[in-house]
Structures are given as C-alpha cells and as structure tokens.
N, C-alpha and C positions, 0 to 999 in steps of 0.2 A: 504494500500500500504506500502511496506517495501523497502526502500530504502537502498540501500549500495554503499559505495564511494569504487573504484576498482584504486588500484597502478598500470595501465599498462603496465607501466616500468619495473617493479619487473619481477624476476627470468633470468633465462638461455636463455629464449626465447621470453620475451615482449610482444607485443601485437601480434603478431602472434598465441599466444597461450593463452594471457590472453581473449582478446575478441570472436571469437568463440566458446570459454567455456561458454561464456554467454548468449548465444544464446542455449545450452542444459538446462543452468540454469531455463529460464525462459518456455522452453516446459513443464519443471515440479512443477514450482512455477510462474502462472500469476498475482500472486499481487506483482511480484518485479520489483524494478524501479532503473535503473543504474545510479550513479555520475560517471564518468569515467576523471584523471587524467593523463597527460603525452604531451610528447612533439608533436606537431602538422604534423610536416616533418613527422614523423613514424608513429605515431596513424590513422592520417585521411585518404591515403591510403587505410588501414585493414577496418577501420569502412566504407568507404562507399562501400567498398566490401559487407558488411552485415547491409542492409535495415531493415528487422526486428530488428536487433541490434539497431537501431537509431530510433526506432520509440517509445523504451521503455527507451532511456536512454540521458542523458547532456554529454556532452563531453568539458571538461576546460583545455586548454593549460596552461604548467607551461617548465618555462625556465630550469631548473635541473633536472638534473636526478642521482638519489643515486645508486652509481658502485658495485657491489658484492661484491668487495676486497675493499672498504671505510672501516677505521677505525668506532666504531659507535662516538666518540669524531667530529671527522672531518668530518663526514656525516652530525653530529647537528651542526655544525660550518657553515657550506655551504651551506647545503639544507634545513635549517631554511625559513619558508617563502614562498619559492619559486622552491620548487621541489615535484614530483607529490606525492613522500610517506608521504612527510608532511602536503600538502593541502588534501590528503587522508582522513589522520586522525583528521584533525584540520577539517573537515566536520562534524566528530561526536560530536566533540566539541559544534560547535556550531547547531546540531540539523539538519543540512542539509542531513545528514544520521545517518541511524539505527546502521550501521555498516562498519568496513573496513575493504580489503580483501588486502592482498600484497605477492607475492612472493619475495621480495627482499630480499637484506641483512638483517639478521636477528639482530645480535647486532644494527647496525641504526636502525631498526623500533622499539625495545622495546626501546631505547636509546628515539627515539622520541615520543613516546606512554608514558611512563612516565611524558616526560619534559610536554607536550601537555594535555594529558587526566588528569596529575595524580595520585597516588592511592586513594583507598578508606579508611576512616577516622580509625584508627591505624593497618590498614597493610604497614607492612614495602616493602616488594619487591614482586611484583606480581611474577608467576609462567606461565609456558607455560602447558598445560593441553592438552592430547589427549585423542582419542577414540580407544580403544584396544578392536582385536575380538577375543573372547572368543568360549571356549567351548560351557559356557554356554548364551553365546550372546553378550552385549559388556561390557567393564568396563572400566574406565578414570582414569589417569597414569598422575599423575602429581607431581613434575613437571620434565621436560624433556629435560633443558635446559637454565632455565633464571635465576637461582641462583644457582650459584655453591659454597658447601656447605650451611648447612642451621641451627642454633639453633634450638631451642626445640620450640621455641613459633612459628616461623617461620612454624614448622612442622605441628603446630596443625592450624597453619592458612589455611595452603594447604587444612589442612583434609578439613577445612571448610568449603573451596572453590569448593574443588573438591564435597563433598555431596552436596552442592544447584545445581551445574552442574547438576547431577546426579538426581536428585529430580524433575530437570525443562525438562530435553532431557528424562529421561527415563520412567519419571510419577511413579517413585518409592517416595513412601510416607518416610521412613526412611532407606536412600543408608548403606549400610553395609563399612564400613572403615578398611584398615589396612596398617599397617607401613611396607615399606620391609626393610627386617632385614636380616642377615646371619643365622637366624634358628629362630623359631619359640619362646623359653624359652624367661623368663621374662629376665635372669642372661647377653646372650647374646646383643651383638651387641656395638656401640657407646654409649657415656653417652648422647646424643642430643636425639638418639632416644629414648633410654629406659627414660629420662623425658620425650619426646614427647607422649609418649604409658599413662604415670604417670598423664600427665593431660587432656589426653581424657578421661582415666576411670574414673577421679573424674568431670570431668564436666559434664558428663551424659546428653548430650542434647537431646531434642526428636525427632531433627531434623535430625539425623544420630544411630547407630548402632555402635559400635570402636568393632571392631573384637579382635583386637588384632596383634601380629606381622606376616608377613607373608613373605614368601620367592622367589626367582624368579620363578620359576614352577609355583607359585600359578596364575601369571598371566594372564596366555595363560589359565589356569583351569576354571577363572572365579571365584575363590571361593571369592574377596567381592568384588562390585559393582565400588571401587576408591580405586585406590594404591596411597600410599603416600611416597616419598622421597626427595630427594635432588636431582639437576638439573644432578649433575655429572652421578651418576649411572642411571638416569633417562632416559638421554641422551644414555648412554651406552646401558640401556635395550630396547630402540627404536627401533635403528640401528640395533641391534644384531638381533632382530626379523624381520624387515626388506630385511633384508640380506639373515636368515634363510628362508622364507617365499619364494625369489627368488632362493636360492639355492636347495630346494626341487622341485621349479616347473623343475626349467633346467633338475635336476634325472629326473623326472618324465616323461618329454620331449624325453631325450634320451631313456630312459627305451623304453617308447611306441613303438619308431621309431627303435627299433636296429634290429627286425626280422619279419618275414611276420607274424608269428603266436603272433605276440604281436602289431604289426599296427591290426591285427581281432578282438583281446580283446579290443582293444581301442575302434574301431570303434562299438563293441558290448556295451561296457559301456560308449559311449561316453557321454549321459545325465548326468554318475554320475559326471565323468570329469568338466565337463561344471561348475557346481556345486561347485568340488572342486575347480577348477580355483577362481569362482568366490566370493568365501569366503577367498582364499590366492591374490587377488589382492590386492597390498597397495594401488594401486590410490584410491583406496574406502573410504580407512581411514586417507585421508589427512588432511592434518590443524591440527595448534595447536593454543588453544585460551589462550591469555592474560586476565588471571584471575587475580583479585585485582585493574584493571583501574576503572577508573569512566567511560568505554565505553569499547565496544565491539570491540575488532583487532583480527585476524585470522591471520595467518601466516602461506602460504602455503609452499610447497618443492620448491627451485629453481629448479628443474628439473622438473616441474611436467609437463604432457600433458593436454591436455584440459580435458581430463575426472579427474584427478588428481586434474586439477584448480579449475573445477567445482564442485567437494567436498567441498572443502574450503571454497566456496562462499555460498553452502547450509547449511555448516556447521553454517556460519556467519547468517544466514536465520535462522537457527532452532534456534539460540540461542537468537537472537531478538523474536520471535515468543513468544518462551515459556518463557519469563521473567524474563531469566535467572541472569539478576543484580538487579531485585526488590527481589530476590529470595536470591540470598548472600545477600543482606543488611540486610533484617529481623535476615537472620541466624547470622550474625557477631553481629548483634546488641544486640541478644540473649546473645550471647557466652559472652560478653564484657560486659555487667548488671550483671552478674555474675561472673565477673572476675575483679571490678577496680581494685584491686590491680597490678594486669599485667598493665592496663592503665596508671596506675600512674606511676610506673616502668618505660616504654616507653617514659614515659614524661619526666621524671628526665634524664633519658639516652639521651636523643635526644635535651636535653637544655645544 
C-alpha cells in the first residue's frame, strides 16, 4: 500500500477539484491509500459526496489554510503547525505517508518542504524537476523554478538528481545528461555553466552519460534523457512550451472548423487528431517534484482540473514506487566519495 498525504486546500479550486481527482487516481493504482488535509466546513461536504473516496482514505481537519498570494516567509510564520500544506508534508516526515501532493502556493510549500523534510546531506537547495514530452518520448527538465540562479556545483547537483529520477521512472540504466546552454561549443555560454559541463566530464560517473551542452530545441527533440539548468530559464522554458502547446491546439481548432471541406478532413482523420490532442495535452504532464528533500513533495499547477490533479498524485505514486530517493542517495553518495574536496569546501563555506 502507498500512501500519500493530499493539501486539499491547494490550488484555484480546493477540494472541488483536488478530491475527485482521486477517485480517477485510485481506478488506476488500487494499492493507494489517501491522508487527506484541510478545513472541515469545505472538505467534508465534497468527501461525503464521494463514498469510494472515503473508503480508501483519512481525512484530518486543520485550522489554516495557506492563501495563493501568502508570502512563502508569512505562510511558514502562520501555517506552521496547523495548516493543511504543513500537516501534508510533516506526514512524510514522520512516515504517515509515502508522499505529498499540493496544489498550493508554491514559494510556501518548498519554503515549508525545506524547513520540515530538509535537504539531503550536502545538497544545498533542492530543485523542482519535470517530465517533458518528447519527440522521442519523455525527458526531465530540471530545474524549473526553485533556485533562481545557480553555481557550478549546484548545477552538477541537478544533473545528479535529475539522472537517479531518470534511472528510477524511466528504467534507463545510464540517463544521458546535458547542460542548456546558448549553443552547443565548449567557448560558449556563463562561467557556472561551462564549470558545471568541466566537472561532469571529469567525474565520469556510471550512473549517468554528461552529453554535453545542449540548447532549447534540443528539448522538445529529446536528444538526452535530463536537461539541466537554473530555475530562471527553466521556468521560462516550461511556460513557453506550455503556452506553445495550447496555442497550436487553438490553430488547429480553428483551422478544422473554418470550412465544410476541412470539418471532412477532420472528421476523416479524426483518430490521428485524437492522438495528436492527446500527446499536446499539458494536464498529462503535470507536477513538479522536489528533488534534494529527504521526502517526496509534488507540486501541482494551481489551475489544474482533476485530470491535471490526478497526474500529480501518480506522479507522487511513480516516484515512491520506483525508489526514486534510495536511488539519488546511492548516486550522491557516489559522486561525493569522489569529490571531498567539494565536501570540504561546503563545509568551510557554510561554517
């Protein structure tokens, strides 16, 4: 059984939309078991609407509720305790779940995910990691938002993170790695990254591949398994594709509908359609996970709908499943036997 603690509270739309998501969740994973968090006046309504929902899961009232426009400083000041995205996460903490799912504010939940989980023994700032669909099927883009700006060591910590991800979701023995860069040559880009490229090729681990640098195109290509950068442009390249991905459906929308002899094509190719839809939906590829905690947090879109939500929470699913933090420890542990010197560095800096 795999249990997950769910922020009911989180997002645009609450429990309206976080708990019958979970009711799709569990038609397609019956060994999961719901912790469910949030204020009682709202939640218990929805839940006794959904019987099967109560039959697989706890439901614990908590007096706070963390606002979308909370600072994440004033969110940990207030909902310390006693609000649902902290009793969430202070669940994995202590073992009561596998994992936690939240659409909420995103600065308070790593803000709290940190203070609460953690990091893992010399990573400095976890990263938020997604799942990007590919040409050639999918690759993980991290990170995408939780360290803006990042050092050299920083960078090769992502790589780190992001190959054990890669290794545990995709059953890839050694993920292919690369840096994005404004072009490909070694001469190019930041001094962070061209160190960061400098000591992946001499750590040579066998637990990943370092490509080398790669550029935004390469992304959507597929060409290696986990892109690596810094939160800003990370961020940047999400959205954009995002964006891009609804803006060709709308073309394509209009195109179909504009004339009788193009509603025919449609309806002639509608299977292929179907298909394409269904490779350009983002609800597919929600959730970003909290790589470097000592626990597992997902963090989905506040606007997501239930099939949106319900990504997120399998996401949180697959990543418990496959091992994926007994999987980065080995690999950091590797990396870091072969590198005190960085260790010690860390030490001295951080005393």
């Amino acid at each position: 059984m795999i249990r997950i603690s769910i922020d009911a509270m989180g997002g645009d739309h609450g429990p309206e939309v976080t708990l019958p998501s979970l009711i799709r969740v569990a038609e397609r994973r019956p060994d999961v078991h719901f912790v469910i968090y949030g204020d009682e006046k709202v939640v218990r309504p929805v839940l006794d609407g959904l019987p099967n929902l109560r039959k697989i899961s706890e439901f614990i009232h908590c007096d706070v509720v963390v606002r979308m426009d909370d600072k994440p400083s004033q969110a940990l000041r207030q909902g310390r305790w006693k609000s649902s995205m902290w009793r969430a996460i202070e669940a994995v903490k202590t073992g009561d779940a596998d994992a936690c799912i939240s659409a909420g504010n995103t600065g308070a939940l790593m803000a709290m995910s940190k203070f609460c989980l953690r990091t893992m023994a010399d990573i400095e700032r976890p990263a938020i990691a997604a799942i990007w669909p590919t040409i050639r099927g999918e690759s993980i883009v991290l990170d995408v938002g939780a360290t803006i700006g990042a050092d050299a060591q920083q960078l090769v910590d992502f790589a780190i993170l992001g190959a054990a991800m890669a290794n545990a979701l995709f059953d890839i023995e050694r993920p292919t790695v690369g840096l994005l860069n404004v072009g490909v040559e070694e001469i190019k880009g930041q001094e962070e990254v061209k160190e960061a490229g400098r000591m992946l090729r001499e750590a040579n681990l066998n637990t990943m591949q370092y490509h080398g640098f790669v550029e935004g195109d390469d992304i959507g290509k597929g060409s290696v398994d986990v892109v690596v950068t810094e939160g800003f442009a990370g961020n940047i390249a999400l959205k954009s594709a995002e964006g891009t991905a609804r803006q060709i459906a709308e073309y394509l929308r209009q195109a179909m509908s504009r004339t009788l002899l193009a509603r025919i094509g449609y309806f002639l190719a509608q299977e292929a359609f179907e298909r394409l839809r269904e490779k350009m939906d983002v609800r597919k590829i929600n959730g970003g996970v909290f790589l470097g905690l000592k626990g597992i947090v997902v963090k989905s879109h506040g606007g997501a709908d239930e099939e949106g939500f319900a990504a997120a929470v399998e996401l949180g699913y697959e990543m418990v499943r496959s091992g994926v933090f007994d999987r980065t420890r080995s690999t950091l542990d590797l990396y870091h036997s072969r590198n005190p010197a960085m260790v010690a560095g860390r030490a001295v800096s951080s005393a």
